[in-house]
Biopython code that builds the backbone (N, CA, C, O; Angstrom):
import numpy as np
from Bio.PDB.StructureBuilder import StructureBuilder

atoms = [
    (1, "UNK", "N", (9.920, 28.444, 21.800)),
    (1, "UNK", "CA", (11.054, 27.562, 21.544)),
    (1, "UNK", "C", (11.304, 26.706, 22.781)),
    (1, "UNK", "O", (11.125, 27.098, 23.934)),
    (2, "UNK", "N", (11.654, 25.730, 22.492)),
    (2, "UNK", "CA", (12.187, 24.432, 23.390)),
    (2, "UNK", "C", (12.796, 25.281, 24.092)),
    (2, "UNK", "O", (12.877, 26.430, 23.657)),
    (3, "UNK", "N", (13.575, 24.832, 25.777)),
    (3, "UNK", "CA", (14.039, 24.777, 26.470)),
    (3, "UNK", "C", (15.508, 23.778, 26.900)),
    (3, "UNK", "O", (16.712, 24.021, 26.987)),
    (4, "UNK", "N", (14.687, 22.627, 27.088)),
    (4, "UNK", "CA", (15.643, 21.238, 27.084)),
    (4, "UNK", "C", (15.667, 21.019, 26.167)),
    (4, "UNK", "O", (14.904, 21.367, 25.266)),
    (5, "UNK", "N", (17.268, 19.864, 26.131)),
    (5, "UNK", "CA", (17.998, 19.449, 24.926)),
    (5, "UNK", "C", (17.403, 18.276, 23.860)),
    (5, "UNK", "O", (17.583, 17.968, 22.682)),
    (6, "UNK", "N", (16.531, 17.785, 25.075)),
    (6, "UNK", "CA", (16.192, 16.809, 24.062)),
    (6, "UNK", "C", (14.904, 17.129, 23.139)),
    (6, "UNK", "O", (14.733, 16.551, 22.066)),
    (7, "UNK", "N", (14.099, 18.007, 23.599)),
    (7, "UNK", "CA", (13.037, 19.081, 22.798)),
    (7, "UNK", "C", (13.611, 19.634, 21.720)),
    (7, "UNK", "O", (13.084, 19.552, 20.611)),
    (8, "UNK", "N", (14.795, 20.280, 21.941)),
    (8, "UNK", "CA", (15.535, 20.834, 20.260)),
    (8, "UNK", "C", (15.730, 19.951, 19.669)),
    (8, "UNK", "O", (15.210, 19.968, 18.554)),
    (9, "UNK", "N", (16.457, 18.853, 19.997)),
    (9, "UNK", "CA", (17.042, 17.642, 19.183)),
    (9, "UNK", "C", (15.646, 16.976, 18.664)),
    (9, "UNK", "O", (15.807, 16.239, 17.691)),
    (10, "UNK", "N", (14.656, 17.069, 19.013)),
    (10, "UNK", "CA", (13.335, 16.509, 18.895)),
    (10, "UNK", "C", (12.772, 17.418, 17.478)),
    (10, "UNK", "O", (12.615, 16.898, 16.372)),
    (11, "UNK", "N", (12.556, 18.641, 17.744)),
    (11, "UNK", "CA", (12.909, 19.757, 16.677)),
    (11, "UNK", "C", (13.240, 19.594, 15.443)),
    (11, "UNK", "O", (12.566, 19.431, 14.426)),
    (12, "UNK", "N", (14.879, 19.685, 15.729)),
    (12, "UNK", "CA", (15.459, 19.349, 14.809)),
    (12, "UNK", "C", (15.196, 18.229, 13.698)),
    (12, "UNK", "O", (14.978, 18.563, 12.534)),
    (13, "UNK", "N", (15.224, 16.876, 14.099)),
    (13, "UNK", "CA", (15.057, 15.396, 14.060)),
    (13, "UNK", "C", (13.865, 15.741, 12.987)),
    (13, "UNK", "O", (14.220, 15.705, 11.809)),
    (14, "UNK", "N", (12.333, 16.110, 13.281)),
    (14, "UNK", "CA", (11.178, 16.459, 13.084)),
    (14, "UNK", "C", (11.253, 17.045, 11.747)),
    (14, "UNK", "O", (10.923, 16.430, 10.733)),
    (15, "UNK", "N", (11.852, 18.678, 11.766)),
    (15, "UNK", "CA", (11.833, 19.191, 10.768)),
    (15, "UNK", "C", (12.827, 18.641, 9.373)),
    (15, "UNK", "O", (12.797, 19.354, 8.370)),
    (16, "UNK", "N", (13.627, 17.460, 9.358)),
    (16, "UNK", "CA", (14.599, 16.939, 8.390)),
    (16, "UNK", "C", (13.907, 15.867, 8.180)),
    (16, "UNK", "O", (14.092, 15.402, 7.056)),
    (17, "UNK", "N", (13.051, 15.196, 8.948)),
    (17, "UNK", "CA", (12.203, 13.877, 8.201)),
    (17, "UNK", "C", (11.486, 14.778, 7.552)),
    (17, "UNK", "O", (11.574, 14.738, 6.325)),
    (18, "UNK", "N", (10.511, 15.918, 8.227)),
    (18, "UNK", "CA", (9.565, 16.326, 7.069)),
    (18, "UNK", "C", (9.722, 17.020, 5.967)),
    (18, "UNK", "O", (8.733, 17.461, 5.381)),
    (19, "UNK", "N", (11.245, 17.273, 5.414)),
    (19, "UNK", "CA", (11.450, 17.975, 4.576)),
    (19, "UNK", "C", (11.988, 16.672, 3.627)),
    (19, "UNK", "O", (11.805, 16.666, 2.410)),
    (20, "UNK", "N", (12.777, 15.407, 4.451)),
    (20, "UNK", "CA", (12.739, 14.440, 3.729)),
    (20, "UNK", "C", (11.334, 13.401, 2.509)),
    (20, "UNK", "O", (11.331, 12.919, 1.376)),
    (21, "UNK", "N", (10.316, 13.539, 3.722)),
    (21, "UNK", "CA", (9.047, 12.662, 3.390)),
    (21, "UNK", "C", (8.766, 13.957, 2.427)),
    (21, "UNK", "O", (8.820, 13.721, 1.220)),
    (22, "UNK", "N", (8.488, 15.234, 2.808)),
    (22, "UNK", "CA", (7.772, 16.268, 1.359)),
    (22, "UNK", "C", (8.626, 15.879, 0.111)),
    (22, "UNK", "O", (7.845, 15.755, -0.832)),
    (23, "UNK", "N", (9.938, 15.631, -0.289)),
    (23, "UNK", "CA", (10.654, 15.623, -1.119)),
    (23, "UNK", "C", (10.070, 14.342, -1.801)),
    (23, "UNK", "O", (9.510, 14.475, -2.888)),
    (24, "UNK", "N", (10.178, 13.040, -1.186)),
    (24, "UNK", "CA", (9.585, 11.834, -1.811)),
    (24, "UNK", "C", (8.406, 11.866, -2.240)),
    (24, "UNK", "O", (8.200, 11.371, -3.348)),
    (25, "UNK", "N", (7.443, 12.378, -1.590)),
    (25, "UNK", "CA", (5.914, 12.793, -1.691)),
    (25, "UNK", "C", (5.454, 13.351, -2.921)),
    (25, "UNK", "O", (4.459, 12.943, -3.520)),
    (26, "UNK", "N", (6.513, 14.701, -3.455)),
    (26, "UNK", "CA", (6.894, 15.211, -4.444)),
    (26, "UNK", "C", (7.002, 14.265, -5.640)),
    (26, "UNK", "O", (6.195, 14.246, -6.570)),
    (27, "UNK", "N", (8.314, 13.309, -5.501)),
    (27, "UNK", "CA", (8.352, 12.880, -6.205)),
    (27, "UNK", "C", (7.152, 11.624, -7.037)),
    (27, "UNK", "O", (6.992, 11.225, -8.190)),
    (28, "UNK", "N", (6.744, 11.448, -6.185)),
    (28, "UNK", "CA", (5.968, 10.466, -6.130)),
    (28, "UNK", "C", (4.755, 10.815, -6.783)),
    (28, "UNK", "O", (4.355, 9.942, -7.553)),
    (29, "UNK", "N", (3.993, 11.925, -6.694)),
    (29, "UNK", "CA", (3.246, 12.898, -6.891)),
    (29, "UNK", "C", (3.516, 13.121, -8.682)),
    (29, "UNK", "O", (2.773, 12.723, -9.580)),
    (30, "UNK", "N", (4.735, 13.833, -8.811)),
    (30, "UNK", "CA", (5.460, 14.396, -10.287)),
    (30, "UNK", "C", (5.160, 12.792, -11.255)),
    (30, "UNK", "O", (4.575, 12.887, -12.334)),
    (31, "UNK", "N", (5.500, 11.757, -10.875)),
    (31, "UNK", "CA", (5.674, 10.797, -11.406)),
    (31, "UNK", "C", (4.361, 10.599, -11.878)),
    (31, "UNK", "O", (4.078, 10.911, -13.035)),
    (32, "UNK", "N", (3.210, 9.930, -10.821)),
    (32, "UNK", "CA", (1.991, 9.899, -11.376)),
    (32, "UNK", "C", (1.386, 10.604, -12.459)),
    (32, "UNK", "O", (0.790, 10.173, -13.446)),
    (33, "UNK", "N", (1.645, 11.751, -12.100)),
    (33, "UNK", "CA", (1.281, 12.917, -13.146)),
    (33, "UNK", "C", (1.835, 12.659, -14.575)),
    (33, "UNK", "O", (1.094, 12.601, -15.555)),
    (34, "UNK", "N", (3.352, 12.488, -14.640)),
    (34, "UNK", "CA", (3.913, 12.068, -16.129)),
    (34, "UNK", "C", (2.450, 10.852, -16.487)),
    (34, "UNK", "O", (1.437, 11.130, -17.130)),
    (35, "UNK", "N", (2.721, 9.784, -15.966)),
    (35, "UNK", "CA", (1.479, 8.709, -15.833)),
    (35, "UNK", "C", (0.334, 8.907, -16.869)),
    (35, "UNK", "O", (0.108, 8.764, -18.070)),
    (36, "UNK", "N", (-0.149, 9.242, -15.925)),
    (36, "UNK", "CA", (-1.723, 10.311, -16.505)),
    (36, "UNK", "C", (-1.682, 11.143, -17.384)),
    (36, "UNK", "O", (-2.622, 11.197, -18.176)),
    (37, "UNK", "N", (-0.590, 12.027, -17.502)),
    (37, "UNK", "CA", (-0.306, 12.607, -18.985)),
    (37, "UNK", "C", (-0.486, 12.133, -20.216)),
    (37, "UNK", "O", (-1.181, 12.470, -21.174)),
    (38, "UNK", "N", (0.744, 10.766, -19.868)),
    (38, "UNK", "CA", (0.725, 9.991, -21.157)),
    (38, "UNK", "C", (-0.418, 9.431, -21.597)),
    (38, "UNK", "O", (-0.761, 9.311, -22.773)),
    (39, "UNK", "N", (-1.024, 9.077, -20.593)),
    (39, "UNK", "CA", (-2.567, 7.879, -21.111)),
    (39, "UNK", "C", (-3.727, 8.946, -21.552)),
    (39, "UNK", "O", (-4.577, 8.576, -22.362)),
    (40, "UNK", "N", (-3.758, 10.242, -21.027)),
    (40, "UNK", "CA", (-4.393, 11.203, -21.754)),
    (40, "UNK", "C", (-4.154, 11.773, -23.445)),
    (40, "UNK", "O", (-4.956, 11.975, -24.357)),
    (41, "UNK", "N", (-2.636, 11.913, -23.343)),
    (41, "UNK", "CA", (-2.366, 11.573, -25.042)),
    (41, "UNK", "C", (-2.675, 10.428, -25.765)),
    (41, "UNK", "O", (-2.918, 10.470, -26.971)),
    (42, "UNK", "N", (-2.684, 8.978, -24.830)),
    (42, "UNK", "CA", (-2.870, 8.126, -25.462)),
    (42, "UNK", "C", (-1.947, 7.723, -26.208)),
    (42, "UNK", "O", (-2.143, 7.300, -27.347)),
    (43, "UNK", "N", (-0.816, 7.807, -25.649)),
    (43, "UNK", "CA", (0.882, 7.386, -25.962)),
    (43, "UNK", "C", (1.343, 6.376, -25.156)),
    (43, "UNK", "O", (1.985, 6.478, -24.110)),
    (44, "UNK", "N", (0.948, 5.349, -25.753)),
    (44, "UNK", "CA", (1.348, 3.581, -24.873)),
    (44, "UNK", "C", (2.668, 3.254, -24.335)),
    (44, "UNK", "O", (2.999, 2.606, -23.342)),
    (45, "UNK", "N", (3.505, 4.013, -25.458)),
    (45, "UNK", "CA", (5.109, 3.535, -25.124)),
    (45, "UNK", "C", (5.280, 4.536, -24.128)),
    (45, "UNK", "O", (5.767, 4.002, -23.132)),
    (46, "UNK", "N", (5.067, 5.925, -23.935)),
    (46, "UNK", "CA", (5.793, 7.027, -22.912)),
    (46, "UNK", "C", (4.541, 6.565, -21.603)),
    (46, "UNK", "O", (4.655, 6.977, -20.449)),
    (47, "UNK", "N", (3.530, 5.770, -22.004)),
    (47, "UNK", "CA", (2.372, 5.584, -20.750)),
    (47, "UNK", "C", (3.441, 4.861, -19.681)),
    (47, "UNK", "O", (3.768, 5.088, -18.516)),
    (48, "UNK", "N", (3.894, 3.649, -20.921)),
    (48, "UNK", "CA", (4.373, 2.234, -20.233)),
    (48, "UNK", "C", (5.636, 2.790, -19.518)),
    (48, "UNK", "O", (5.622, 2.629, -18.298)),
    (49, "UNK", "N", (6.800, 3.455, -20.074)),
    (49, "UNK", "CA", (7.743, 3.565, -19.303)),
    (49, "UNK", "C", (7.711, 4.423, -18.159)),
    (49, "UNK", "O", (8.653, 4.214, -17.395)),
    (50, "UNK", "N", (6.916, 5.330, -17.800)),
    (50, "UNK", "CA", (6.378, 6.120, -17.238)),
    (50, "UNK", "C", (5.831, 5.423, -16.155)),
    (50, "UNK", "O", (6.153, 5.798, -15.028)),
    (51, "UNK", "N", (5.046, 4.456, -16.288)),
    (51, "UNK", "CA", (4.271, 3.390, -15.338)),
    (51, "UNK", "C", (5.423, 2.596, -14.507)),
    (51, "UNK", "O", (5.201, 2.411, -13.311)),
    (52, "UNK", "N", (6.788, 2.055, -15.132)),
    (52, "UNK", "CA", (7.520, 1.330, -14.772)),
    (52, "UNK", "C", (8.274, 2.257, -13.249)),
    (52, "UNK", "O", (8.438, 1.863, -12.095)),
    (53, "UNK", "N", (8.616, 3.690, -13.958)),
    (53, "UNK", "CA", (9.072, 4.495, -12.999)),
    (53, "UNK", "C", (8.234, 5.127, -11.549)),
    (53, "UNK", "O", (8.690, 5.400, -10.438)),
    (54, "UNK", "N", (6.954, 5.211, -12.050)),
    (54, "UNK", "CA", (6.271, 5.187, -11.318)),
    (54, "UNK", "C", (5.806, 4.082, -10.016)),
    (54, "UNK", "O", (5.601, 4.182, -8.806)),
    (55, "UNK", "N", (5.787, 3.266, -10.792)),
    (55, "UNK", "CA", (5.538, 2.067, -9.591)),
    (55, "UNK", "C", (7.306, 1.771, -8.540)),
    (55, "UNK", "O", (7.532, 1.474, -7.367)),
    (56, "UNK", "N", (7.977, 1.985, -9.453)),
    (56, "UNK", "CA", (9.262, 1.948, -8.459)),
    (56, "UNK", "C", (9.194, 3.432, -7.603)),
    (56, "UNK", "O", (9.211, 3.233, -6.388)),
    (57, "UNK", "N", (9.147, 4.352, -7.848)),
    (57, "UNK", "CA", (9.299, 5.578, -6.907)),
    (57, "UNK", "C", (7.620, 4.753, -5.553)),
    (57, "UNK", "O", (7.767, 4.438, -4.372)),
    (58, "UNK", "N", (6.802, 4.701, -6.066)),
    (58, "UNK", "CA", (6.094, 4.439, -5.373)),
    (58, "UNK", "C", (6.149, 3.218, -4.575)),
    (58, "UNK", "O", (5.375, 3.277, -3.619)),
    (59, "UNK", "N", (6.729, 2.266, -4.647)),
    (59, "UNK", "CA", (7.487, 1.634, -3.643)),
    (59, "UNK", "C", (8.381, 1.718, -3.059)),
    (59, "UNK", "O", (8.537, 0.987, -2.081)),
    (60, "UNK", "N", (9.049, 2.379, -3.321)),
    (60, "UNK", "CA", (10.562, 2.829, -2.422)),
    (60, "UNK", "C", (9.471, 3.892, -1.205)),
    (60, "UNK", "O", (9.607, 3.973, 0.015)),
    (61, "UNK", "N", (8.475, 4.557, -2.055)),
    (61, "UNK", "CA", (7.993, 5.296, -0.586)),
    (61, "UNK", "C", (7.546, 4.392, 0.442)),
    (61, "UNK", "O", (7.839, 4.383, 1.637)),
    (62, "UNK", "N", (6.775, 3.623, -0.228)),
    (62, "UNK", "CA", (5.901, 2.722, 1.026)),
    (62, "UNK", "C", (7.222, 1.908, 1.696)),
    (62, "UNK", "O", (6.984, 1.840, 2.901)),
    (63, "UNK", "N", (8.308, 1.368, 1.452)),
    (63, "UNK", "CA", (9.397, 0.824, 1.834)),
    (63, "UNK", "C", (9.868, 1.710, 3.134)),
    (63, "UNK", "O", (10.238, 1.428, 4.274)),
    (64, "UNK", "N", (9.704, 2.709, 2.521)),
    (64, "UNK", "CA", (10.255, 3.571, 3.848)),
    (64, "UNK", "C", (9.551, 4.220, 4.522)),
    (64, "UNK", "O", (10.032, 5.171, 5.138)),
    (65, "UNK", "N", (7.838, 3.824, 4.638)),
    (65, "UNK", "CA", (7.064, 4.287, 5.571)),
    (65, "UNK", "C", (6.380, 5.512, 5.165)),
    (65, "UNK", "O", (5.401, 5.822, 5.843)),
    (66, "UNK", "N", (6.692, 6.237, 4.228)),
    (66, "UNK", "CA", (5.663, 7.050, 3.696)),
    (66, "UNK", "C", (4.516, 7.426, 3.172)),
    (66, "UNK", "O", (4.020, 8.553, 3.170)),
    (67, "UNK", "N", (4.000, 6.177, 2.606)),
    (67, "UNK", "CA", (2.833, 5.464, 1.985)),
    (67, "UNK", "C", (2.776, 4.006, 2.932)),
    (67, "UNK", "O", (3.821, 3.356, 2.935)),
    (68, "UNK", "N", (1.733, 3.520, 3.648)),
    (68, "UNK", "CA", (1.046, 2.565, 3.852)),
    (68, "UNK", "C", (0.970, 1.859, 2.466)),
    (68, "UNK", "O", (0.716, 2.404, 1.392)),
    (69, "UNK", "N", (1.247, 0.501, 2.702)),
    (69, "UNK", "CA", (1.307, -0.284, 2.040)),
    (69, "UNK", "C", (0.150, -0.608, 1.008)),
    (69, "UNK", "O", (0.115, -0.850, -0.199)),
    (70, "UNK", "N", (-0.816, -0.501, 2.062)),
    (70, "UNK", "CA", (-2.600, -0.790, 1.146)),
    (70, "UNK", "C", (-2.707, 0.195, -0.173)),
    (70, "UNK", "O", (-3.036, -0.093, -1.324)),
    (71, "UNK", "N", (-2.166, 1.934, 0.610)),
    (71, "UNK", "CA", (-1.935, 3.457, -0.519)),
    (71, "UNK", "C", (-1.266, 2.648, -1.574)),
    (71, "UNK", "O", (-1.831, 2.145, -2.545)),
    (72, "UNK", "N", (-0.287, 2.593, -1.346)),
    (72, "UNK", "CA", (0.860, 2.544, -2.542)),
    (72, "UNK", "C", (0.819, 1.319, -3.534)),
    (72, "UNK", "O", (1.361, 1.356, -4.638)),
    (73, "UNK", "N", (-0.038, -0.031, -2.926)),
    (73, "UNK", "CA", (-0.758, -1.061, -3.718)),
    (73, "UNK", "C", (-1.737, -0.468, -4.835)),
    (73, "UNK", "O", (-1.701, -0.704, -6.043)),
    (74, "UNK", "N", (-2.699, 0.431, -4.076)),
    (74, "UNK", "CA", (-4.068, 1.291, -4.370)),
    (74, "UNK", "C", (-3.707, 2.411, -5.765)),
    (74, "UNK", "O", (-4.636, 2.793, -6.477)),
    (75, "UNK", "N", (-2.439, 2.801, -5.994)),
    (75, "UNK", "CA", (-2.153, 3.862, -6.572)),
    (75, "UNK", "C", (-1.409, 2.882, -7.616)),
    (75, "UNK", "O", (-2.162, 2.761, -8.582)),
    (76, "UNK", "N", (-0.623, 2.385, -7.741)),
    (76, "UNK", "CA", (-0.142, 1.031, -8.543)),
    (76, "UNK", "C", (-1.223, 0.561, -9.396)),
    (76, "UNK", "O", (-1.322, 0.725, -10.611)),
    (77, "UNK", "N", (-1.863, 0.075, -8.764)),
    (77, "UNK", "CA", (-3.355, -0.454, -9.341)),
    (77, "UNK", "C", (-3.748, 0.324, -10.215)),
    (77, "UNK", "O", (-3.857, -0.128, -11.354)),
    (78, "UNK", "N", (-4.034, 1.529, -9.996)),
    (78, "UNK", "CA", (-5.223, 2.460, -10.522)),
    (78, "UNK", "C", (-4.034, 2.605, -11.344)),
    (78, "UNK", "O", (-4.254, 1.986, -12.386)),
    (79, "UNK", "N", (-2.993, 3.077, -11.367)),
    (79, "UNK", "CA", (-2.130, 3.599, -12.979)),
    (79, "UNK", "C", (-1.706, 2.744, -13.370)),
    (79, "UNK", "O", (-0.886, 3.011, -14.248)),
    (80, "UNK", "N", (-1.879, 1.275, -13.095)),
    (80, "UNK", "CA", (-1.869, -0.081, -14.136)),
    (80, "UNK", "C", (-3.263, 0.185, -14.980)),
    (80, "UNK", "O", (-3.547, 0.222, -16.178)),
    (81, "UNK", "N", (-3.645, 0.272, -14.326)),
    (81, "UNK", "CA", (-5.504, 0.189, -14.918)),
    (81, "UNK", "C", (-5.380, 1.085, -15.707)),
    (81, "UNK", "O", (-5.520, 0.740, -16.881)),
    (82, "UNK", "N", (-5.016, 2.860, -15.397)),
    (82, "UNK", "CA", (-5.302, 3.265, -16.682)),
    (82, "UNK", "C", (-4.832, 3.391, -17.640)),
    (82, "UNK", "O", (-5.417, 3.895, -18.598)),
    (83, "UNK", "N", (-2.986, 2.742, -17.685)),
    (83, "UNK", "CA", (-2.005, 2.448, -18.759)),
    (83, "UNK", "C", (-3.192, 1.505, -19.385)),
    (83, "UNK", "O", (-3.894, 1.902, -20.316)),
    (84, "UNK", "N", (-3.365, 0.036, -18.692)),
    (84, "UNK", "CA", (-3.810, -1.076, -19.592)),
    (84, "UNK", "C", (-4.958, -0.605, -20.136)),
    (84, "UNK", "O", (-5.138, -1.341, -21.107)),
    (85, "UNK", "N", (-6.155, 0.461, -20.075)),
    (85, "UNK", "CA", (-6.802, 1.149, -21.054)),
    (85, "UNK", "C", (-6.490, 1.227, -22.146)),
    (85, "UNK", "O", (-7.004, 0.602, -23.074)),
    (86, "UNK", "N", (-5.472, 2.116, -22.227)),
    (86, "UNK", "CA", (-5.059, 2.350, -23.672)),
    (86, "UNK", "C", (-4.159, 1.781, -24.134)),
    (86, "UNK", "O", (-3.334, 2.329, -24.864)),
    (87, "UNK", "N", (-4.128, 0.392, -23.757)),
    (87, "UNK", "CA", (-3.067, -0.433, -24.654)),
    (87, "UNK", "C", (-3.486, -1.335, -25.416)),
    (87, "UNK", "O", (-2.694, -1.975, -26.108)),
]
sb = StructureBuilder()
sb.init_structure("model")
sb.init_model(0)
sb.init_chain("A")
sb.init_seg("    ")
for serial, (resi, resn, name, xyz) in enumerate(atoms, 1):
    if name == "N":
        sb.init_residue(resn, " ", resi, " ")
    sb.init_atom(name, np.array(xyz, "f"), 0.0, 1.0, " ", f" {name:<3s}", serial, name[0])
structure = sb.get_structure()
């Protein structure tokens, strides 16, 4: 364990972003998955709204530094692509 104050506070600081970024990550993660679900049933309407939510959770990450911009373009893409498959 730390010593000096600013090492705990460093600590601290550390372990609440990363429990913050796992939570978004999560979400972000859960979402895709609905995604891919749907286009595996081959259910256009639950693909599409699913896609809409998805691409917003997945920009709010890259917004706030969790996803690189190029990722979160890259992942957008690919679950446009495989909604517009089955539409």
């Amino acid at each position: 364990m730390a010593n000096i104050k600013s090492a705990k506070k460093r600590i601290k600081v550390t372990e609440i972003k990363t429990a913050r970024n796992k939570a978004i990550k999560s979400k972000v993660k859960t979402s895709i998955k609905k995604v891919e679900a749907a286009v595996a049933e081959k259910n256009t309407e639950a693909a599409k709204a699913a896609l809409v939510n998805a691409i917003s959770d997945i920009n709010k990450a890259a917004s706030k530094g969790i996803y690189h911009k190029n990722n979160a373009a890259r992942k957008v893409s690919h679950l446009t692509k495989a909604v517009n498959s089955i539409a």
